[in-house]
MARLUMVO-881863 format. One record per residue (C-alpha): residue number from 1; residue in three letters; x, y, z. Coordinates in Angstrom, 3 decimals. Layout:
N
{NUM; ala; {X; Y; Z}},
...
This chain:
349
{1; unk; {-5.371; 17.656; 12.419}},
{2; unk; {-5.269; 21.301; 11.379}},
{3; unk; {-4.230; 20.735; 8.096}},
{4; unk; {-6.931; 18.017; 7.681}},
{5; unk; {-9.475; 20.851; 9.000}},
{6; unk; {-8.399; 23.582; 6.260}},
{7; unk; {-7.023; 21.959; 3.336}},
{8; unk; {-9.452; 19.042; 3.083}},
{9; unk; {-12.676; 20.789; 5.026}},
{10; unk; {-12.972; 17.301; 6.971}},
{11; unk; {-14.485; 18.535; 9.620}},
{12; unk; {-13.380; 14.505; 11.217}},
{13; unk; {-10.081; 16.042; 12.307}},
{14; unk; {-11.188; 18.055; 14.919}},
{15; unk; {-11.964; 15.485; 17.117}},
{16; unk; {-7.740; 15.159; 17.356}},
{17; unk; {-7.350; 18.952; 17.732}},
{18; unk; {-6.615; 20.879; 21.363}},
{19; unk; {-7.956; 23.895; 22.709}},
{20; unk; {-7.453; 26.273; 25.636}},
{21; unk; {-11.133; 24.729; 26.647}},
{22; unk; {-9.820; 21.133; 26.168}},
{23; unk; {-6.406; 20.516; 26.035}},
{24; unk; {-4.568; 17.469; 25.512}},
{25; unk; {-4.858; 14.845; 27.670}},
{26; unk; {-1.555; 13.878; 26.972}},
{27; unk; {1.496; 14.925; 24.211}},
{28; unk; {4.353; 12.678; 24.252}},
{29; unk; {7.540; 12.831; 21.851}},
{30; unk; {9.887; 9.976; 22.171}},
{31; unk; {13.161; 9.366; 20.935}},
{32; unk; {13.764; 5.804; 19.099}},
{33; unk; {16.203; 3.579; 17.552}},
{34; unk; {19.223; 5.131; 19.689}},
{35; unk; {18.137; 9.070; 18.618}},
{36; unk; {17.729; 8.317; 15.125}},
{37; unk; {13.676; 8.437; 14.788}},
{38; unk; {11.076; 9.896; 17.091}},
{39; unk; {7.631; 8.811; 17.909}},
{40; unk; {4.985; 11.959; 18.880}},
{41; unk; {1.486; 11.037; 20.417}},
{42; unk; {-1.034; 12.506; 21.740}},
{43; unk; {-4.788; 11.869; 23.325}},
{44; unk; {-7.614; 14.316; 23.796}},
{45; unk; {-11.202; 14.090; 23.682}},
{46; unk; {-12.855; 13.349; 20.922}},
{47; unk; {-15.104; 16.070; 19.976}},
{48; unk; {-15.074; 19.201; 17.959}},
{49; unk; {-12.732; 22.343; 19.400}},
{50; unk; {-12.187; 24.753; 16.353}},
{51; unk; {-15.681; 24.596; 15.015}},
{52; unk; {-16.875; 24.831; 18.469}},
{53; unk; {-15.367; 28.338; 18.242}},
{54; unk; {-16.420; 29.024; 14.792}},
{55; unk; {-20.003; 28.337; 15.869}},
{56; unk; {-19.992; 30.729; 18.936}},
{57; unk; {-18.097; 33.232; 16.604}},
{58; unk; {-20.431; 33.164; 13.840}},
{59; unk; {-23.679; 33.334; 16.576}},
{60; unk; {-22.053; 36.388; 17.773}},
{61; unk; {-21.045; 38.200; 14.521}},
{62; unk; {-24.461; 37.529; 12.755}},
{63; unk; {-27.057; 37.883; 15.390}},
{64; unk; {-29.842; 37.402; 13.287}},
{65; unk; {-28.667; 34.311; 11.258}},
{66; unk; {-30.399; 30.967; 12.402}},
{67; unk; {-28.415; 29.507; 15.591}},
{68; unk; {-26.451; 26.624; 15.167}},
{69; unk; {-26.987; 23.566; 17.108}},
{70; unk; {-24.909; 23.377; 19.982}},
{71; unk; {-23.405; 19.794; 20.335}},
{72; unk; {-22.806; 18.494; 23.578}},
{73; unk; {-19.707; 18.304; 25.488}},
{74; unk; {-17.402; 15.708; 26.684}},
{75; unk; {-18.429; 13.218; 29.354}},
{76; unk; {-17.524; 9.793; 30.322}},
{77; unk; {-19.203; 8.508; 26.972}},
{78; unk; {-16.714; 10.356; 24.751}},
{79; unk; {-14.267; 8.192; 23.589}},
{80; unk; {-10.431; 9.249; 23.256}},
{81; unk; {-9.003; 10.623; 19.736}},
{82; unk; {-5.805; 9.253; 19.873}},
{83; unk; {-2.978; 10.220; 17.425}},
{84; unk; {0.442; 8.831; 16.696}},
{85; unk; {3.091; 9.933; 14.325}},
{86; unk; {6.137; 7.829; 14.276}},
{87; unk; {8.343; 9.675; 11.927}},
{88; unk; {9.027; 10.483; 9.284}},
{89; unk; {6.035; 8.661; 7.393}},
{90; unk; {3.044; 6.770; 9.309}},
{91; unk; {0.243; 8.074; 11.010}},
{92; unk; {-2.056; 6.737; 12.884}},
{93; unk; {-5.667; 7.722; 14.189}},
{94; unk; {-7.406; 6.093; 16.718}},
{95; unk; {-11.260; 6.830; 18.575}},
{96; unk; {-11.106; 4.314; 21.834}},
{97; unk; {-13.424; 4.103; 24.325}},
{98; unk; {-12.321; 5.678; 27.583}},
{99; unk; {-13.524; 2.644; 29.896}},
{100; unk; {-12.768; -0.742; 28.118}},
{101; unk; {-9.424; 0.502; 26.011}},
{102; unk; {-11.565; -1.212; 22.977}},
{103; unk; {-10.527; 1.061; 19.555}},
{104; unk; {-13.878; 1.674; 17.338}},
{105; unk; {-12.136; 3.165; 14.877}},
{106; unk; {-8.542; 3.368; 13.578}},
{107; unk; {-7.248; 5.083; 9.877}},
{108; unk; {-3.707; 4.472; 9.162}},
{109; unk; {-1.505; 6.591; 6.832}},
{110; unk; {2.053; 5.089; 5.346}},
{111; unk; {3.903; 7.393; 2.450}},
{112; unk; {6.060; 5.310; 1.316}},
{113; unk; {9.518; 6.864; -1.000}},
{114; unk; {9.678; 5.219; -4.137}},
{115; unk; {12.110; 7.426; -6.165}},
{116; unk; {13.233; 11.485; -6.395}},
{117; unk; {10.278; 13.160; -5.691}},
{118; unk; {7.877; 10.167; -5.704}},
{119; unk; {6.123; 8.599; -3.254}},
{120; unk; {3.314; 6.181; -3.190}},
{121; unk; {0.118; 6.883; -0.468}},
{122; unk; {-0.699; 3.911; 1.732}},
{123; unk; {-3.715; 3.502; 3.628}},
{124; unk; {-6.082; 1.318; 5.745}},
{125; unk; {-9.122; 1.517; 8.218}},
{126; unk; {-11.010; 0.134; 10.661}},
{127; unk; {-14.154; 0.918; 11.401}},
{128; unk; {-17.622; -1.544; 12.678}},
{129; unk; {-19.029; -0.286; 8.597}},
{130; unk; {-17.517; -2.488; 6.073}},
{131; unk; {-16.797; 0.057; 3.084}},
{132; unk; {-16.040; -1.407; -0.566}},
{133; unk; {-12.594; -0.896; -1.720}},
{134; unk; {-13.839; 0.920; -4.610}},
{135; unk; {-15.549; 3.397; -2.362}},
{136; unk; {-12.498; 3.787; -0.563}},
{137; unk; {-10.230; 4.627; -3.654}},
{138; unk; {-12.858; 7.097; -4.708}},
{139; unk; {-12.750; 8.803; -1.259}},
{140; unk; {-8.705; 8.535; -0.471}},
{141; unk; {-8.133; 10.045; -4.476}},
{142; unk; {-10.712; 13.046; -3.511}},
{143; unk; {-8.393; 13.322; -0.430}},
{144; unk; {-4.908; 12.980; -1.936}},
{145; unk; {-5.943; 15.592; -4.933}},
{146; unk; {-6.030; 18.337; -2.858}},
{147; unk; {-2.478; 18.232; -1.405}},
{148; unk; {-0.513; 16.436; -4.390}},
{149; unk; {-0.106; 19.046; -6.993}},
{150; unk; {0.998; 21.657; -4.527}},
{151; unk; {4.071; 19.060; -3.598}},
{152; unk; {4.489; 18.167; -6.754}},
{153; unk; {4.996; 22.110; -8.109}},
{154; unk; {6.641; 23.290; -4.939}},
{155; unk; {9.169; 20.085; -4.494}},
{156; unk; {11.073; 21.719; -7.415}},
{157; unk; {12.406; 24.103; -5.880}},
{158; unk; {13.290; 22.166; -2.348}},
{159; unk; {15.086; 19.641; -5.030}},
{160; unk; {17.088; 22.561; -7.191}},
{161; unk; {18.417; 24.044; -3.870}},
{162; unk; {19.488; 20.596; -2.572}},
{163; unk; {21.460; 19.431; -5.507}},
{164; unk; {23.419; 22.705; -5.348}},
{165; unk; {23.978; 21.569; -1.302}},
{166; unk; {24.946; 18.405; -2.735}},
{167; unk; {27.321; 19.805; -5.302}},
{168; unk; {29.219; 22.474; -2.761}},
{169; unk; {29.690; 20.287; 0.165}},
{170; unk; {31.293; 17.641; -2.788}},
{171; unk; {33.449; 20.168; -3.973}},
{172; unk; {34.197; 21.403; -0.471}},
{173; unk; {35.117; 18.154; 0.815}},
{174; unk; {36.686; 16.502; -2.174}},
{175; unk; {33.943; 13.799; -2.449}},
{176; unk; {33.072; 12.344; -5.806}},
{177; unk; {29.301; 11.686; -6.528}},
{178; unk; {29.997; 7.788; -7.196}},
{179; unk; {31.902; 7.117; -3.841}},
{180; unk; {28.548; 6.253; -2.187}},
{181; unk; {30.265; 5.404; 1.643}},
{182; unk; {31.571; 8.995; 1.637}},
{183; unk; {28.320; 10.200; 0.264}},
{184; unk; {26.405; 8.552; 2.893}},
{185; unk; {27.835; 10.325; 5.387}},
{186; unk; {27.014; 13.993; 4.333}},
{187; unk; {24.618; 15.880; 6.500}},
{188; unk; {22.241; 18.106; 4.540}},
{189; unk; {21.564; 21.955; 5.262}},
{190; unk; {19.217; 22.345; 2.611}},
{191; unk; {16.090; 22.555; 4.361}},
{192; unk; {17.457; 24.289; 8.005}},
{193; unk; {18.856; 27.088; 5.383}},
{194; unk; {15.627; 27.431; 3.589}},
{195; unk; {12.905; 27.325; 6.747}},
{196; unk; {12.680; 29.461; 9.701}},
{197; unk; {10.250; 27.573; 12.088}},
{198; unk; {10.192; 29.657; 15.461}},
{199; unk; {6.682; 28.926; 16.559}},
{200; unk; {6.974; 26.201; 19.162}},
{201; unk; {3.411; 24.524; 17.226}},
{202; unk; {6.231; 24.078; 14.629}},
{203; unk; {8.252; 21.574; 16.755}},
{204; unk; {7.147; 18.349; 15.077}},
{205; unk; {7.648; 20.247; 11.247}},
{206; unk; {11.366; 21.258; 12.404}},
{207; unk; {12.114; 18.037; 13.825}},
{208; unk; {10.797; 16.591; 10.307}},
{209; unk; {13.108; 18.510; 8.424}},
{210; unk; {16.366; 17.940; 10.663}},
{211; unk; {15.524; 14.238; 10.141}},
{212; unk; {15.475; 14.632; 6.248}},
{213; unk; {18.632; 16.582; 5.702}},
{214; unk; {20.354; 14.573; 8.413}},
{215; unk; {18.873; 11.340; 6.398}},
{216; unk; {18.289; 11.964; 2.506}},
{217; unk; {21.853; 11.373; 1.509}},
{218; unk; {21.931; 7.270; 2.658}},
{219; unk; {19.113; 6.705; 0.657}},
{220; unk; {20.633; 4.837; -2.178}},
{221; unk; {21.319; 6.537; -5.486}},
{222; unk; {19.334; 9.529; -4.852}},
{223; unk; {21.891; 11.902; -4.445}},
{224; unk; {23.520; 10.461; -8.198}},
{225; unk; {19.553; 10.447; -9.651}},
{226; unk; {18.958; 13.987; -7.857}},
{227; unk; {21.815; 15.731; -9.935}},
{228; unk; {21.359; 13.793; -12.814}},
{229; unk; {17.761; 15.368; -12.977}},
{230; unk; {18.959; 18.912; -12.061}},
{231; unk; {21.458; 19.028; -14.520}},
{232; unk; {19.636; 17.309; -17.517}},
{233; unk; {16.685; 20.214; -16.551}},
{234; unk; {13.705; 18.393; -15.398}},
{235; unk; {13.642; 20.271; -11.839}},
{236; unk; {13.126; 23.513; -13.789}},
{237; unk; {9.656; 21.956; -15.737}},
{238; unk; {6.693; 22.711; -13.952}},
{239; unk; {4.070; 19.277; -14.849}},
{240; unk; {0.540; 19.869; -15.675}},
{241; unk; {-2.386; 19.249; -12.896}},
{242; unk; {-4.221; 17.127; -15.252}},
{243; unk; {-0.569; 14.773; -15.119}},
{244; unk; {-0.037; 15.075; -11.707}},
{245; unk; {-3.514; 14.254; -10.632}},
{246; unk; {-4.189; 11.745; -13.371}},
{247; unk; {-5.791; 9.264; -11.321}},
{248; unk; {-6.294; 6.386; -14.374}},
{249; unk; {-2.190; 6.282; -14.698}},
{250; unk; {-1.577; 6.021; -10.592}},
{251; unk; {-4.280; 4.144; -9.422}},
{252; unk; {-6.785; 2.806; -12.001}},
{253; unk; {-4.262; 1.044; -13.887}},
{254; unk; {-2.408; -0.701; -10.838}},
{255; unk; {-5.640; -2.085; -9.352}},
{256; unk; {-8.048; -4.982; -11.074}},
{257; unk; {-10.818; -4.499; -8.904}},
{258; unk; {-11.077; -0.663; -9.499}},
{259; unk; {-11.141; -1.758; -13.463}},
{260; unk; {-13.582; -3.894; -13.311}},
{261; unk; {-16.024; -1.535; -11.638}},
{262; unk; {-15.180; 1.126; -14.629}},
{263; unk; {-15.974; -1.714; -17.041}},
{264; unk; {-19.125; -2.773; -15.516}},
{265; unk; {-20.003; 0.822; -15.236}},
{266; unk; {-19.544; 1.148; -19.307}},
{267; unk; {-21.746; -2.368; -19.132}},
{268; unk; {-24.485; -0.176; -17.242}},
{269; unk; {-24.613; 2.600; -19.785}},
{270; unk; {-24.519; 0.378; -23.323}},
{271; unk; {-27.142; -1.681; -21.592}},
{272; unk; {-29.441; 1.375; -20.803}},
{273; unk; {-28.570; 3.133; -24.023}},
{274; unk; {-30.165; -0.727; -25.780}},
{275; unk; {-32.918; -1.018; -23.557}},
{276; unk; {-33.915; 2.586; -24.520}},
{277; unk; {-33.524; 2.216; -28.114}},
{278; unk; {-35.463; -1.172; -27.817}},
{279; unk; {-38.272; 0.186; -26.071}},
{280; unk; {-38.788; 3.250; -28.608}},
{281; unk; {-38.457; 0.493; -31.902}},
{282; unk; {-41.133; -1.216; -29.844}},
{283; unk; {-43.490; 1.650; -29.500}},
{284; unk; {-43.135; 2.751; -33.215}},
{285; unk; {-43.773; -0.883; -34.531}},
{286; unk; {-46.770; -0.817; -31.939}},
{287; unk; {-48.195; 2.474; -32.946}},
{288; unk; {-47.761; 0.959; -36.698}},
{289; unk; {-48.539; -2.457; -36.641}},
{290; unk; {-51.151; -2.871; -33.265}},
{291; unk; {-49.850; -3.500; -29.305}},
{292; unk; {-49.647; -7.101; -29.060}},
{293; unk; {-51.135; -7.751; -25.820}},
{294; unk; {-48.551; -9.018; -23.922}},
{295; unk; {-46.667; -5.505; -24.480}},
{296; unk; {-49.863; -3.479; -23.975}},
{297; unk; {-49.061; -2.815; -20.061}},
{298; unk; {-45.126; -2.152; -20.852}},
{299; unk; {-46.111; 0.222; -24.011}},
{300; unk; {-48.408; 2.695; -21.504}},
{301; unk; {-46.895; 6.191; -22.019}},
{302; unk; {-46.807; 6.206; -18.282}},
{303; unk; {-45.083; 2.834; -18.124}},
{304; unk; {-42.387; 4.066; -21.001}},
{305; unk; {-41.638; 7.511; -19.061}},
{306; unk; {-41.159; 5.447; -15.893}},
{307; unk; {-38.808; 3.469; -17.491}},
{308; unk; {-37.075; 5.597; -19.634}},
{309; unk; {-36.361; 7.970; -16.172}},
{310; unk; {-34.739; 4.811; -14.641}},
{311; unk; {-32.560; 3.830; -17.771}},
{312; unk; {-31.338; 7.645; -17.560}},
{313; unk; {-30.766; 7.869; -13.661}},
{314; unk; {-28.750; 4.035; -14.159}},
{315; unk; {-26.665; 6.076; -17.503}},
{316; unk; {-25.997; 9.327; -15.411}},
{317; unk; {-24.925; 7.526; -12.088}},
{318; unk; {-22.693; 4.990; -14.136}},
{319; unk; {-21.319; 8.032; -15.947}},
{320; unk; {-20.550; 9.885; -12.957}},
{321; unk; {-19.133; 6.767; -11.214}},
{322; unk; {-16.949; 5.979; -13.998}},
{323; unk; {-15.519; 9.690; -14.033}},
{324; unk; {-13.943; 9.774; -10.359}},
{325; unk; {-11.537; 7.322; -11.734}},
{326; unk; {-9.699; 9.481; -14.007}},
{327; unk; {-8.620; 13.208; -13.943}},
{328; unk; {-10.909; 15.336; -12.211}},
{329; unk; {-9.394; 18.174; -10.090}},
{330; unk; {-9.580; 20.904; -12.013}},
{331; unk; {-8.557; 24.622; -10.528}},
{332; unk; {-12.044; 25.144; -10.809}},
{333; unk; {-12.933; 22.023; -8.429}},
{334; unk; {-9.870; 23.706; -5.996}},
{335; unk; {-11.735; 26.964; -5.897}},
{336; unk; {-14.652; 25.768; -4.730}},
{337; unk; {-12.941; 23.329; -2.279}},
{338; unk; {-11.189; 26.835; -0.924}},
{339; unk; {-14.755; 28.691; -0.514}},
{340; unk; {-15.982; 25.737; 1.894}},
{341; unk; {-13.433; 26.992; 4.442}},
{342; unk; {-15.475; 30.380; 5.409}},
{343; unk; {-18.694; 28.295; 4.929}},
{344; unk; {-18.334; 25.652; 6.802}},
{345; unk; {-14.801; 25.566; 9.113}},
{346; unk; {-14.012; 28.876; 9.894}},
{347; unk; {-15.871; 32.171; 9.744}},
{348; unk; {-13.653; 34.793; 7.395}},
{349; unk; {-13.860; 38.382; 9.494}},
């Protein structure tokens, strides 16, 4: 929840934060599938902690500023902010209502590993708003754009140091790459070597990366595709932003209904670019030949500005519609993303 507080600036996650003032209702980690996966959950209630702070702070530093509202606190009515991470790759959110169990909203994270160093985001919701799919793509890629190409240009290095791992504990145990059953049974060090976690908030992160080097090598062919990539060089490139968050090539292309709303949106501005360019012909042969009456009403100079101001607003929201679909996180975007943290999530003194 944290990390969906700073790096996003959604201030939705602090319902599933704790505080000294409200603590967890309950924190659970469970050990599944005979100690090889773990389960962590957790319940508190669901209101806001950290910017409950930030408001009192900011109140106190700047005196004179207008005060912010004060929301009210828990009660009965408040409904549970439930959260469960079954390890190492779905999440799940939950608001339920503290008297009938009944969930009124869930959002559901799966990443699921598709090669070395690719993944592919899963998602779903429920919520009592039915939200179009395309809205939901639009939202999820604003989301995703702000983690992804930190990953993707720090991965690199994680990836360089564990294909020299690989390639001692080989050579130190006499394994060959191809003999995948000996392979399988190697136990990574890569990322217990390259972490120091001592903070007990870190529990759930160290746990994560025991899991992966105790894991990584059984996934099949990675370990033969890893060193085939470090050796051939391609750990050591460092891919653009505009590739990495090139949202046509990941997500436009793989879904129909997402391309039909960018064609209908090109629809929207050819159409208002004709009806504009009809309507000034119109007027010219008017002024030239004599307003037939029928046109008379539609030919008004107020009538004409009217319309021409809606053909524009349909152009410019079509435009900017049709634009979240392919690359748009610039550095620029990033750095104003960054300066919404002391604005809005947590005072910076």
């Amino acid at each position: 929840p944290d990390h969906g507080l700073f790096a996003h600036q959604d201030s939705a996650f602090d319902m599933y934060t704790a505080s000294l003032d409200c603590p967890f209702e309950s924190f659970s980690s469970e050990e599944i599938d005979d100690g090889k996966g773990w389960v962590l959950e957790t319940k508190v209630d669901s209101k806001d902690k950290l910017q409950e702070l930030d408001r009192s702070r900011r109140d106190t530093l700047d005196p004179k500023q207008k005060k912010t509202k004060k929301k009210k606190s828990a009660d009965a009515s408040t409904p549970w902010a439930t959260s469960r991470f079954h390890a190492p790759t779905h999440v799940r959110l939950n608001r339920v209502d503290k008297e009938t169990g009944a969930v009124k909203f869930a959002s559901l994270f799966y990443v699921c590993p598709v090669g070395v160093g690719r993944s592919r985001f899963l998602s779903a919701g429920i919520s009592p708003l039915k939200v179009p799919r395309w809205v939901v793509a639009i939202i999820v890629s604003n989301f995703l754009d702000q983690d992804t190409y930190l990953l993707a240009t720090q991965q690199k290095n994680l990836l360089m140091k564990e294909a020299d791992d690989l390639r001692q504990m080989m050579k130190e145990q006499g394994i060959d790459a191809n003999d995948t059953e000996k392979v399988k049974k190697l136990r990574l060090r890569t990322r217990r070597n390259a972490y120091c976690l001592p903070s007990p908030t870190e529990r759930s992160g160290s746990k994560m990366e025991q899991f992966w080097d105790a894991t990584l090598a059984r996934c099949p062919n990675r370990v033969k595709h890893l060193i085939r990539l470090d050796e051939s060089g391609a750990l050591l490139e460092t891919p653009s932003r505009e590739i990495v968050l090139n949202r046509k090539t990941q997500i436009l292309d793989n879904c129909k209904d997402l391309r039909n709303v960018v064609r209908n949106c090109g629809k929207a501005k050819r159409a208002s670019t004709f009806l504009a360019i009809s309507l000034s012909i119109a007027k010219f042969v008017s002024l030239m030949l004599g307003q037939p009456s029928l046109m008379r009403p539609l030919l008004k100079m107020s009538s004409m500005s009217y319309t021409f101001a809606i053909l524009f607003m349909v152009s410019k929201l079509a435009d900017k519609l049709e634009k979240e679909y392919f690359f748009k996180y610039t550095d620029d975007y990033r750095r104003r993303d960054m300066k919404k943290i002391p604005e809005k999530i947590w005072i910076d003194r």
